[in-house]
C-alpha positions as CSV (number, residue, x, y, z in Angstrom):
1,X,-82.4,-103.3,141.1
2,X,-84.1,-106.4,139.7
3,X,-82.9,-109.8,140.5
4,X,-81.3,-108.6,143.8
5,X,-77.9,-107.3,141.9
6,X,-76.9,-103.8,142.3
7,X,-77.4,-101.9,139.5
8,X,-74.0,-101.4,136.8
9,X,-71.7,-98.3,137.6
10,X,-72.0,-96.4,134.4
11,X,-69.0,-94.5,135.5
12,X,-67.2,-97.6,137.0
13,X,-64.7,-97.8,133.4
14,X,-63.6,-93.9,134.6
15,X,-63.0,-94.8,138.3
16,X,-59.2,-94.9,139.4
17,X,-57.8,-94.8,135.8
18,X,-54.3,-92.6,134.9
19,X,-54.4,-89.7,132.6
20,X,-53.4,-92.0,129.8
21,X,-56.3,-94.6,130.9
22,X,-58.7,-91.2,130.8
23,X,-56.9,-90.3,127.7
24,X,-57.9,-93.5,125.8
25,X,-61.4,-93.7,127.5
26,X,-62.1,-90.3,125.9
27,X,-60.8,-91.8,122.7
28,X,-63.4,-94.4,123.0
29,X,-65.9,-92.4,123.7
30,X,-65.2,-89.9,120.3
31,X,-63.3,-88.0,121.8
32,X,-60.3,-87.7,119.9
33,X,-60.2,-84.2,119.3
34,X,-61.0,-83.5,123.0
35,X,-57.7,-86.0,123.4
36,X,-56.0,-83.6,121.5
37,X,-57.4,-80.5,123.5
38,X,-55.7,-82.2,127.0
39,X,-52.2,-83.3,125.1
40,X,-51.4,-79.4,124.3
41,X,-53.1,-78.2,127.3
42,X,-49.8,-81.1,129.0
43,X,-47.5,-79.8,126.6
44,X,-47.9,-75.9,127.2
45,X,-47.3,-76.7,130.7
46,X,-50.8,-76.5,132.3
47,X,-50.5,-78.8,135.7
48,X,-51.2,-82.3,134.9
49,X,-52.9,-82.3,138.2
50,X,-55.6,-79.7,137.0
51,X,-56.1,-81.8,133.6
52,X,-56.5,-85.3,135.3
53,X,-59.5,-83.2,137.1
54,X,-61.2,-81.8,133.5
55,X,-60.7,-85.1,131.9
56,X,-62.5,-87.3,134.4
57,X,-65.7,-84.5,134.4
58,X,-65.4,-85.0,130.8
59,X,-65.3,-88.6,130.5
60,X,-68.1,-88.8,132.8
61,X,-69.8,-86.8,131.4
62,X,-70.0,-88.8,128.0
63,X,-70.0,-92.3,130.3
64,X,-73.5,-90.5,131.3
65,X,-74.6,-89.7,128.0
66,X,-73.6,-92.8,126.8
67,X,-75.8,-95.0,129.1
68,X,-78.6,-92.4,128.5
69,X,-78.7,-93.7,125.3
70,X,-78.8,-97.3,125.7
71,X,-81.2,-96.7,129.0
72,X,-83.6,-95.3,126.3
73,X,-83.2,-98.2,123.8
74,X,-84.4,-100.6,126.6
């Protein structure tokens, strides 16, 4: 914490979003076959509910990896 400000959520862009929101994070975040993955998983009936849950570990998950990466360029 330099400066006094509180350091940057790196997850902050996956906090309260919809399953589209998550849907066009992952996107983003090349992700689109993963996109892909979650839209038949919706459309073979698997509970949206259960979904939303997978897709915010996953967009996390590359939020993470994704700051990682520019942490180590600094």
């Amino acid at each position: 914490m330099e400066s006094g400000k509180p350091a940057e959520d790196p997850l902050a862009p996956a906090r309260g979003q919809s399953l589209d929101g998550l849907l066009a994070l992952l996107e983003q975040l090349e992700g689109e076959e993963e996109a892909e993955v979650v839209r038949s998983a919706l459309a073979a009936g698997v509970p949206p509910a259960m979904v939303l849950d997978e897709l915010q570990r996953e967009v996390e998950r590359r939020l993470m990896r994704t700051q990682q990466f520019y942490d180590g360029w600094t």
